[in-house]
C-alpha positions in Angstrom: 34.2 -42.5 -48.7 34.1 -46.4 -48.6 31.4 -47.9 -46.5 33.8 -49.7 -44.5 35.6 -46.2 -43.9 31.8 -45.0 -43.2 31.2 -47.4 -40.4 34.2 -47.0 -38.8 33.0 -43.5 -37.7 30.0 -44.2 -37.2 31.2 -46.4 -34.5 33.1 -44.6 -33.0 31.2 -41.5 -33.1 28.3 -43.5 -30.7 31.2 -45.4 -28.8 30.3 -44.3 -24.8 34.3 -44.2 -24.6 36.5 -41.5 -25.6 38.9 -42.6 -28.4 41.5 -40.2 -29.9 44.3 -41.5 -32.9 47.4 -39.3 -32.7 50.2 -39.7 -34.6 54.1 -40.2 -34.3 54.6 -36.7 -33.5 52.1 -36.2 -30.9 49.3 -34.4 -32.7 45.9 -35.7 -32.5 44.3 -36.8 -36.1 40.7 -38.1 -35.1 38.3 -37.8 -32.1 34.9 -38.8 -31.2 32.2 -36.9 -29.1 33.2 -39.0 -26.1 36.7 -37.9 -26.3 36.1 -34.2 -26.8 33.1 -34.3 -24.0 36.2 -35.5 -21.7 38.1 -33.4 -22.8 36.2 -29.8 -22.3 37.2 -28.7 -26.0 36.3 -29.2 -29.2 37.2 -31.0 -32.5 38.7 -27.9 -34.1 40.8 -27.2 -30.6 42.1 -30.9 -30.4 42.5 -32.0 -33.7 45.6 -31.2 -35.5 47.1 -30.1 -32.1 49.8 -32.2 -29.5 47.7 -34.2 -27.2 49.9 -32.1 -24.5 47.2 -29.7 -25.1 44.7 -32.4 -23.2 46.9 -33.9 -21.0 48.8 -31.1 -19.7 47.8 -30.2 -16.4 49.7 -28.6 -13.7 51.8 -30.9 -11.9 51.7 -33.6 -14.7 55.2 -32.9 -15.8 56.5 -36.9 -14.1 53.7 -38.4 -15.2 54.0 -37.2 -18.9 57.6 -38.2 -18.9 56.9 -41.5 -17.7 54.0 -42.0 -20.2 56.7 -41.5 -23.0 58.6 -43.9 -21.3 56.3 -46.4 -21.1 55.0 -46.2 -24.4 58.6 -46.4 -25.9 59.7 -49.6 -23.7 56.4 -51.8 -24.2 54.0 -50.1 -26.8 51.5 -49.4 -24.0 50.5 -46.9 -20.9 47.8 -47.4 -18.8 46.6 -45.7 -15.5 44.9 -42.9 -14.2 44.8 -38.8 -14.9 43.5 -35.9 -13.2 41.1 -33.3 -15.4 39.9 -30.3 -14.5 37.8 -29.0 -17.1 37.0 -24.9 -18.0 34.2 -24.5 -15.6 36.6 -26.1 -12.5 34.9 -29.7 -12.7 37.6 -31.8 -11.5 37.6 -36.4 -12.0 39.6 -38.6 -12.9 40.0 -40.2 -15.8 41.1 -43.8 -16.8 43.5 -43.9 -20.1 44.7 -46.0 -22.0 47.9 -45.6 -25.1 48.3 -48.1 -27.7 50.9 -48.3 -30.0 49.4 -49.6 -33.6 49.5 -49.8 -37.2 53.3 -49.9 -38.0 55.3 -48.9 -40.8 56.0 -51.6 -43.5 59.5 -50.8 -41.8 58.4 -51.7 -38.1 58.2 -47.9 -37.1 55.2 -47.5 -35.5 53.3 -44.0 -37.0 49.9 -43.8 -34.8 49.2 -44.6 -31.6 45.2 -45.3 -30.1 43.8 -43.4 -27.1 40.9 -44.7 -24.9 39.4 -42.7 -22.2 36.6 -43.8 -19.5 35.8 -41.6 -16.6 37.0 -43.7 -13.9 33.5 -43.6 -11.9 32.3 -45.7 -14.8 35.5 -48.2 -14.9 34.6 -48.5 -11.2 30.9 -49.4 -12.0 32.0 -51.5 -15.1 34.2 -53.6 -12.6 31.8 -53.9 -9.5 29.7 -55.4 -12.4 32.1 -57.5 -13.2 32.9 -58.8 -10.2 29.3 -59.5 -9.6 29.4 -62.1 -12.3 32.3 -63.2 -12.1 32.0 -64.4 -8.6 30.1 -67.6 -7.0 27.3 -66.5 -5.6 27.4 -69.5 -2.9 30.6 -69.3 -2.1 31.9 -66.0 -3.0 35.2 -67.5 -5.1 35.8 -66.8 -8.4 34.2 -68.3 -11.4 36.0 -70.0 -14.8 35.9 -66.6 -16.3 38.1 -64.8 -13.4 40.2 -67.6 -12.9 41.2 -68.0 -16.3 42.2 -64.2 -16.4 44.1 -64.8 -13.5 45.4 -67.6 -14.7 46.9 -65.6 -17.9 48.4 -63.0 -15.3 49.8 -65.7 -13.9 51.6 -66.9 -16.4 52.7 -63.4 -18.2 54.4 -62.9 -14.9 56.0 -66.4 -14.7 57.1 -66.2 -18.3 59.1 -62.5 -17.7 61.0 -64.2 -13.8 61.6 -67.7 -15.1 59.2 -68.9 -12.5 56.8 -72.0 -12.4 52.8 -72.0 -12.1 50.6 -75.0 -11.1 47.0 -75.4 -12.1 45.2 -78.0 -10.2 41.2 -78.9 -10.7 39.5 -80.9 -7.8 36.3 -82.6 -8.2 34.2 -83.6 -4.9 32.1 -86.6 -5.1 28.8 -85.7 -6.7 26.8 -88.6 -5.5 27.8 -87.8 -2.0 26.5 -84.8 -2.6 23.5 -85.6 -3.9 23.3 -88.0 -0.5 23.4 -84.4 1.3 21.1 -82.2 -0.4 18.6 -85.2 -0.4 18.8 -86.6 2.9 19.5 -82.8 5.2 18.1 -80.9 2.4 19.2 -77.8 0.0 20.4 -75.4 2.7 22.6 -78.4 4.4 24.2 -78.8 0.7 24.9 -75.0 0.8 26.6 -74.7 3.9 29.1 -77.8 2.8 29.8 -76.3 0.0 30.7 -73.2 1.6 32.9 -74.8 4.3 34.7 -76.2 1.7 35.6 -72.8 -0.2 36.8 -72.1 3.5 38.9 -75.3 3.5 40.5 -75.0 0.6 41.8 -71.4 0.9 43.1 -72.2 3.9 45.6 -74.8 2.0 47.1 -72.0 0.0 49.4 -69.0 0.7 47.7 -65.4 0.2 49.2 -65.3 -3.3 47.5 -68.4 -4.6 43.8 -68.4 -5.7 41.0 -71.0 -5.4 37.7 -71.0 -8.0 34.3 -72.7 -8.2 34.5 -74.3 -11.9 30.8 -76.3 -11.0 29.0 -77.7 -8.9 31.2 -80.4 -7.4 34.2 -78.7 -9.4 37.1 -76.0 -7.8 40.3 -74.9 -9.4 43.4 -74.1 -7.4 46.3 -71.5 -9.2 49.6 -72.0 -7.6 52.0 -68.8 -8.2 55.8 -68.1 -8.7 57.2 -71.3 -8.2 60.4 -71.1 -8.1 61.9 -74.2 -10.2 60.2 -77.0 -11.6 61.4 -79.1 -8.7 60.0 -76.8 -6.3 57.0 -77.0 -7.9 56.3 -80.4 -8.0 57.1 -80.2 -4.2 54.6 -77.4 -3.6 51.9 -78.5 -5.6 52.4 -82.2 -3.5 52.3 -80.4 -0.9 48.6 -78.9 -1.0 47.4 -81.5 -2.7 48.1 -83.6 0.6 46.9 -80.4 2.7 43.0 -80.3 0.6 43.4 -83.8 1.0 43.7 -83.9 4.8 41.3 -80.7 5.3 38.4 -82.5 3.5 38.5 -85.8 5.3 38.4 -84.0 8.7 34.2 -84.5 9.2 32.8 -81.2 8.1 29.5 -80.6 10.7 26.0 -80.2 8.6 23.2 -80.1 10.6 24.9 -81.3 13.7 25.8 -84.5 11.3 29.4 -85.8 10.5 29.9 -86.0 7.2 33.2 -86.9 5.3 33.9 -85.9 1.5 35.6 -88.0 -1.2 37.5 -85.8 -3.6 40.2 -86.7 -6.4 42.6 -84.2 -7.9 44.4 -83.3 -10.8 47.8 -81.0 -11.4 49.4 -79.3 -14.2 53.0 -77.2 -14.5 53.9 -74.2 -16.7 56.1 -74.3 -18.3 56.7 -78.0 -19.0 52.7 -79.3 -19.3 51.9 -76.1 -21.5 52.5 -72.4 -22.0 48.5 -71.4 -22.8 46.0 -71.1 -19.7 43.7 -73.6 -22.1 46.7 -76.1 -22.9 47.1 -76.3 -18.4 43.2 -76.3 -17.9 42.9 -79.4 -20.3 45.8 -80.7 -18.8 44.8 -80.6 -15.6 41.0 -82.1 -16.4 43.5 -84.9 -18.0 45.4 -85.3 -14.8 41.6 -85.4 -13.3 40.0 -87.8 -14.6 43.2 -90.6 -14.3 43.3 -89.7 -10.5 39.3 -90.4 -10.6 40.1 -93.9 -12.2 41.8 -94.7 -9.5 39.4 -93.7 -6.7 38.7 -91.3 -4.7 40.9 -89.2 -2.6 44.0 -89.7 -5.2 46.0 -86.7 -7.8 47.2 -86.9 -10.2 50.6 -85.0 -11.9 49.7 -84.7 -15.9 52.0 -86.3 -18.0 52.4 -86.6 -21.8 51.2 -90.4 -22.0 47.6 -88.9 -20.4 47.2 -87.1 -23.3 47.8 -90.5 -25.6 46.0 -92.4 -23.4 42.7 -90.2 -23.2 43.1 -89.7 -27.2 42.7 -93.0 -27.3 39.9 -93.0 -24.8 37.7 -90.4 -26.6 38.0 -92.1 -29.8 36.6 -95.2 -28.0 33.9 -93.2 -26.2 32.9 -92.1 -30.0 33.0 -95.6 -31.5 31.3 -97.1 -28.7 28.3 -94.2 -28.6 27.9 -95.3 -32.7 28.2 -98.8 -32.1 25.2 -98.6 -29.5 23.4 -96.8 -32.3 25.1 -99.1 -34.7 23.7 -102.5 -33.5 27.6 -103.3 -32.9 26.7 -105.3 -29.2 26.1 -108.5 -28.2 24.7 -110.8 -26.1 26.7 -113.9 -25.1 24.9 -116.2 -22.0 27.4 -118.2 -19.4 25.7 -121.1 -18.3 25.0 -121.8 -14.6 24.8 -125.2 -13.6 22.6 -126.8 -10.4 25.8 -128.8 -8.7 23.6 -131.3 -7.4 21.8 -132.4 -10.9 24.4 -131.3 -13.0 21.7 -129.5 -14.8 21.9 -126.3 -17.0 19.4 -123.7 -15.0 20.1 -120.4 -15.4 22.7 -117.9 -17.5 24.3 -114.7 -17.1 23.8 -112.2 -20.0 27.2 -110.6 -20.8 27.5 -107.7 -23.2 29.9 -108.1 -25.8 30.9 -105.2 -28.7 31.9 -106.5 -32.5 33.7 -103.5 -33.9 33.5 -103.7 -37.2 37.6 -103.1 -37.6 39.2 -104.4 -34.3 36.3 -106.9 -33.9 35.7 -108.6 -30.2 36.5 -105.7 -28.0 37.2 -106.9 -24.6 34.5 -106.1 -21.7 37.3 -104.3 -19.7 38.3 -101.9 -22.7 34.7 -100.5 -23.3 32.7 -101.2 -20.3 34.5 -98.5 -18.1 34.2 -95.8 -20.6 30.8 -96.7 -20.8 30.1 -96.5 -17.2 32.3 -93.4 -16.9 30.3 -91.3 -20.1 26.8 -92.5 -19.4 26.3 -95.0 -21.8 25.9 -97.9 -19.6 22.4 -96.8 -19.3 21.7 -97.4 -22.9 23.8 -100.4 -23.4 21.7 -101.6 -19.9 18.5 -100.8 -21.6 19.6 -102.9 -24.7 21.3 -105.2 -22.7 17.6 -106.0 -20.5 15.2 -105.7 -23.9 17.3 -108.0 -25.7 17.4 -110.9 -22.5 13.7 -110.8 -22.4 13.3 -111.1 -25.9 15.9 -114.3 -25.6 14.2 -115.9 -22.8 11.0 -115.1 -25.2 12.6 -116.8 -27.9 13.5 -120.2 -26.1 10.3 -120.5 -25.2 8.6 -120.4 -28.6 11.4 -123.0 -29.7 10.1 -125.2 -26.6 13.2 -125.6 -24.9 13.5 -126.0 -21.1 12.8 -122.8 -19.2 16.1 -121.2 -18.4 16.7 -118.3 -15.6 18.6 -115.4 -17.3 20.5 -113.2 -14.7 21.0 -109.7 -16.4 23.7 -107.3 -14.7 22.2 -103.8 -13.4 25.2 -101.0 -13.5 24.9 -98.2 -10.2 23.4 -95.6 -13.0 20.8 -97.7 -14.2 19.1 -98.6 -10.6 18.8 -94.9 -9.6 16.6 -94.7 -12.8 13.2 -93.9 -11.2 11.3 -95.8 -14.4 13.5 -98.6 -13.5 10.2 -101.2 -12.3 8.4 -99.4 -15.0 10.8 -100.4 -17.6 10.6 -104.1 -16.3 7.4 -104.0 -15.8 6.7 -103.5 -20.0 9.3 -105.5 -20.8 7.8 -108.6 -18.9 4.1 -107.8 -20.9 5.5 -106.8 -24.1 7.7 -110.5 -24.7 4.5 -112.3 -22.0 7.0 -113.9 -19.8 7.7 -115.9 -16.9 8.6 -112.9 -14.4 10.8 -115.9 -12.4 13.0 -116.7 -15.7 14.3 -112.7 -15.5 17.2 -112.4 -12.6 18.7 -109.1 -12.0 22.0 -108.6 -10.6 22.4 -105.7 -8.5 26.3 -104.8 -7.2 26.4 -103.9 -3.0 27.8 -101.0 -3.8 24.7 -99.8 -6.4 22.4 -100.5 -3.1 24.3 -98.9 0.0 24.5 -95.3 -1.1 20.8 -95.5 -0.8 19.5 -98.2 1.1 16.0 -96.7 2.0 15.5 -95.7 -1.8 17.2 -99.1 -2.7 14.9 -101.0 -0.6 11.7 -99.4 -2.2 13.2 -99.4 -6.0 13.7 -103.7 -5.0 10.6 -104.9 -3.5 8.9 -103.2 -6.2 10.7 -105.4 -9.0 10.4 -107.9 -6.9 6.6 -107.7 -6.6 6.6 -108.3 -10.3 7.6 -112.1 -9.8 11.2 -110.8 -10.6 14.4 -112.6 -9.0 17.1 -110.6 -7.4 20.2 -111.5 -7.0 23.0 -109.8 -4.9 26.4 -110.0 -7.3 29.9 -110.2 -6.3 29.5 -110.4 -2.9 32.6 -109.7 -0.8 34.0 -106.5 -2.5 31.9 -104.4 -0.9 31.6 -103.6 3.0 28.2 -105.1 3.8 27.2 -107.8 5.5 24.6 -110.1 5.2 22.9 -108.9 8.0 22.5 -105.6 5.9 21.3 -107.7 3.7 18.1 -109.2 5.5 16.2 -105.7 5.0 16.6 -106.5 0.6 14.2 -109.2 -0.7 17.3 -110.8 -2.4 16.7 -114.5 -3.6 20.4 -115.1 -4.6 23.1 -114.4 -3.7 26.6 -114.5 -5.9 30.0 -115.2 -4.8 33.3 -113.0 -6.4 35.3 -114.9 -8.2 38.3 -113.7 -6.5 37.5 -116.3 -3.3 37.4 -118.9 -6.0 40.8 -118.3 -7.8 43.4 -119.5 -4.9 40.7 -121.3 -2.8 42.6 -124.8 -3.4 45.7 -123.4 -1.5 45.0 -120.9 0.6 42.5 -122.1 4.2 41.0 -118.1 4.7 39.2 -118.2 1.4 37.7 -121.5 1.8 36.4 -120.3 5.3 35.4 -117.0 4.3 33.4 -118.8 1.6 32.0 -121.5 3.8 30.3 -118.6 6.0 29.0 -117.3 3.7 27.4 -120.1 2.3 26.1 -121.0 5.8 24.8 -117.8 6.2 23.0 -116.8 2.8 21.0 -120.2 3.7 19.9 -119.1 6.8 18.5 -116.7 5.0 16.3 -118.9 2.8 19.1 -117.9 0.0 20.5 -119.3 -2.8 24.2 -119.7 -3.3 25.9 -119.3 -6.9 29.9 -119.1 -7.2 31.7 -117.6 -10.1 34.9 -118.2 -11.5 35.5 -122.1 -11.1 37.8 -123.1 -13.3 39.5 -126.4 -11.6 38.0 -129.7 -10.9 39.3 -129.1 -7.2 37.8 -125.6 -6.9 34.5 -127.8 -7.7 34.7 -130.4 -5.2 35.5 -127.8 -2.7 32.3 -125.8 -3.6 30.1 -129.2 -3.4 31.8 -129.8 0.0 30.6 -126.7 0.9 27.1 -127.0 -0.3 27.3 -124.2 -2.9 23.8 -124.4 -4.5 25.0 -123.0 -8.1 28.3 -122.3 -10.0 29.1 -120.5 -13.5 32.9 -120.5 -15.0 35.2 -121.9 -17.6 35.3 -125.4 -16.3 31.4 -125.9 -17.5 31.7 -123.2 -20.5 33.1 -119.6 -21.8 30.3 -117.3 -22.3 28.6 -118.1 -25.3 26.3 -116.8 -28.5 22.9 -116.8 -28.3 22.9 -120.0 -30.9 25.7 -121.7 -29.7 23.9 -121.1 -26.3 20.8 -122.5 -27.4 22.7 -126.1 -29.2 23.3 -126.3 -25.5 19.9 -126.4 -24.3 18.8 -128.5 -27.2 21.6 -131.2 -26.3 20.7 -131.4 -22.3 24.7 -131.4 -21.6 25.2 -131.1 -18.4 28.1 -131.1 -15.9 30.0 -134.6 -15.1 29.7 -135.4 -11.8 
């Protein structure tokens, strides 16, 4: 006997399910102890003999018919069967009949039996159910929606019907916000309530799952026509929408949720639950590049477009590695003296084929993957270094502002970092400026305002950058030990013609220096826009009427020539 042959009963001789191959005719060929300990009879009694012999019971005479039915329609019976064996025990059994191995002419000559006492199906799928369920909130998991996903689908496919497949994803840092502010338990319960909310946007043949932690899945059933679908699936989407921005009570606390959404059709996004579930992570993630509280339909350009994406997420992780970035300085001038004082570091990537990739192309995907933490870390190291460098050469001390990205300040070693950086290059804390965002400081202010005056007890400057965008006010701002503060370029772009940004921008001035703060404008590109800023006693400015951003050497001929801006 072959050893493959050999292991094939051995297999199925220690197989805890009763499997029987009988052939074309009916008549059993091969059992296993399962099937025969089912069954009440034994190998000589079974094999060789028509399985009516085991299936015929009293009363069975429909259901045998309509198992030969079955099995001649679709290849396939499955339900339940009574058994009574010899000695009057009586359960039921679960069965399944398989059609296989056909004749080199498509006939099919065996078909596979499987028998489980039902009390152990039963078991099996309270297990399964176990784990295939969220604990939390009790919806399914990725496993059980995928599998009804597939049902979905195989039921759409046979009526000519539509499916939608939609993933939401809540905002993690507001999460984050919960659990650390009312604690785990509060976290819980929002979590929960929002299971609630979101079944309560579908109809009772619809399904919602828990994909993560911030992550739920929504399967949209038998719609009718792809119109119809599009219309349903807006539909809901609106609904969640409108169900999570109602303030959900935790702890006797309001609190709203950000959310974005993406949605995918069967038939015309894909025909495979993992083609839609891609899809709809597609459709995700350009609803999340918008902002929160958007969706997103999937369409075929996505799938370009975040081709494209990936392979610049791949070629900007190995140009990190690589040594691909660099560091070009902008100056910033004193408007009064005319006098070079300060720069702004600004990340730059060569690729070695496309060469100067624009800050817009790679500095989103890095923020969006991660890797602006990395690219920050260079991005600080290689300032310090600079500022080092200039000093060696004996060149006029120079401020260096270095940007800070929202990931890199809720490092914890953030000061630490600093901290070794200013000892390892043995320089002027005052010379290193960091730039934090408004936004990087309000989702935390209490943590923020620790994580600050601990940098800036170190000698470091702070500076608040692009002030304006964001919705604090600089009476928020008293509580930060901010030195500078930076104004957006877009109040400088149209501030020539247009009599609210010049006021805006004159308040602000006025009050950043009632707070003992300096003033540094962005973006000036006009003689005019200068004047204006000088008539508004702007301490600093920075933008393409002085200079581009430049290499570090082209950067330091600067220094070494003492240009300086014409009055």
């Amino acid at each position: 006997m072959p050893a493959s042959d050999n292991l094939v009963r051995v297999l199925l001789e220690n197989s805890h399910e009763g499997i029987a191959l009988i052939d074309h005719r009916g008549c059993l060929r091969q059992v296993n102890q399962a099937f025969m300990n089912l069954s009440g009879l034994s190998r000589s009694d079974l094999v060789g003999h028509h399985v009516l012999r085991w299936l015929d019971q009293p009363g069975d005479d429909d259901l045998l018919e309509a198992i030969g039915e079955e099995i001649w329609q679709s290849g396939l019976w499955q339900g339940n069967i009574n058994r009574i064996l010899a000695h009057g025990a009586a359960f039921k059994v679960d069965l399944k009949i398989n059609a296989i191995l056909p004749h080199h002419d498509g006939a099919v000559r065996n078909y596979l039996v499987q028998a489980r006492p039902e009390a152990v199906v039963q078991a099996n799928a309270e297990n399964n159910r176990s784990q295939s369920r969220d604990p939390l909130t009790g919806l399914p998991l990725r496993l059980l929606f995928e599998d009804r996903l597939q049902q979905s689908l195989s039921q759409a496919s046979r009526h000519n019907v539509c499916v939608g497949a939609m993933f939401l994803e809540l905002d993690a840092d507001r999460l984050k916000l919960i659990r650390d502010s009312l604690g785990q338990t509060a976290a819980d319960d929002m979590l929960r309530e929002v299971a609630v909310r979101l079944d309560n946007c579908l109809r009772t043949s619809d399904s919602v799952a828990r994909l993560s932690e911030v992550g739920f899945a929504l399967l949209l059933s038998d719609l009718k026509d792809p119109l119809e679908a599009v219309r349903n699936a807006s539909v809901v989407a609106r609904k969640v929408y409108e169900s999570l921005m109602h303030p959900l009570d935790v702890n006797g606390q309001p609190v709203e949720l950000k959310a974005a959404m993406g949605i995918t059709l069967f038939p015309q996004d894909g025909r495979t639950p993992s083609e839609l579930l891609i899809n709809a992570e597609t459709a995700l993630n350009h609803a999340k590049s918008r902002g929160w509280n958007n969706y997103e339909f999937f369409s075929a350009e996505m799938t370009e477009t975040a081709r494209k994406r990936f392979e610049l997420e791949t070629s900007l992780r190995l140009g990190i590695d690589r040594g691909e970035l660099r560091l070009f300085y902008q100056p910033q001038v004193d408007l009064d003296s005319g006098e070079v004082i300060g720069a702004e570091a600004l990340v730059r990537w060569m690729h070695p084929e496309r060469g100067l990739v624009p800050p817009g192309d790679f500095i989103p995907v890095a923020e969006e993957t991660g890797l602006i933490v990395p690219m920050g870390s260079w991005v600080l190291r290689t300032a310090c270094k600079q500022i080092y460098e200039w000093g060696q050469m004996g060149l006029k001390p120079v401020r260096v502002g270095v940007n800070l990205s929202a990931l890199q300040f809720k490092r914890q070693d953030l000061a630490a970092q600093v901290e070794g950086l200013l000892k390892e290059f043995s320089i002027d804390p005052s010379m290193l400026d960091l730039e934090i965002t408004e936004s990087a400081i309000m989702d935390d202010v209490d943590r923020a305002v620790a994580m600050l005056n601990r940098i800036s007890a170190l000698g470091v400057k702070l500076s608040i950058d692009d002030f304006g965008t964001g919705y604090s006010s600089l009476s928020q701002l008293r509580q930060f030990p901010f030195k500078t503060l930076k104004i957006d370029r877009s109040f400088v772009l149209d501030i020539d013609n247009n009599d609210g940004d010049a006021a805006i921008v004159s308040a602000i001035i006025a009050m950043a220096h009632s707070l003992n703060q300096s003033v540094i404008v962005e973006g000036l590109e006009t003689e005019q826009q200068l004047n204006i800023m000088r008539g508004l006693h702007c301490n600093e400015m920075q933008g393409f009427l002085f200079s581009a951003p430049l290499p570090a050497e082209k950067f330091t001929e600067l220094l070494q020539a003492g240009r300086r801006l014409e009055s």
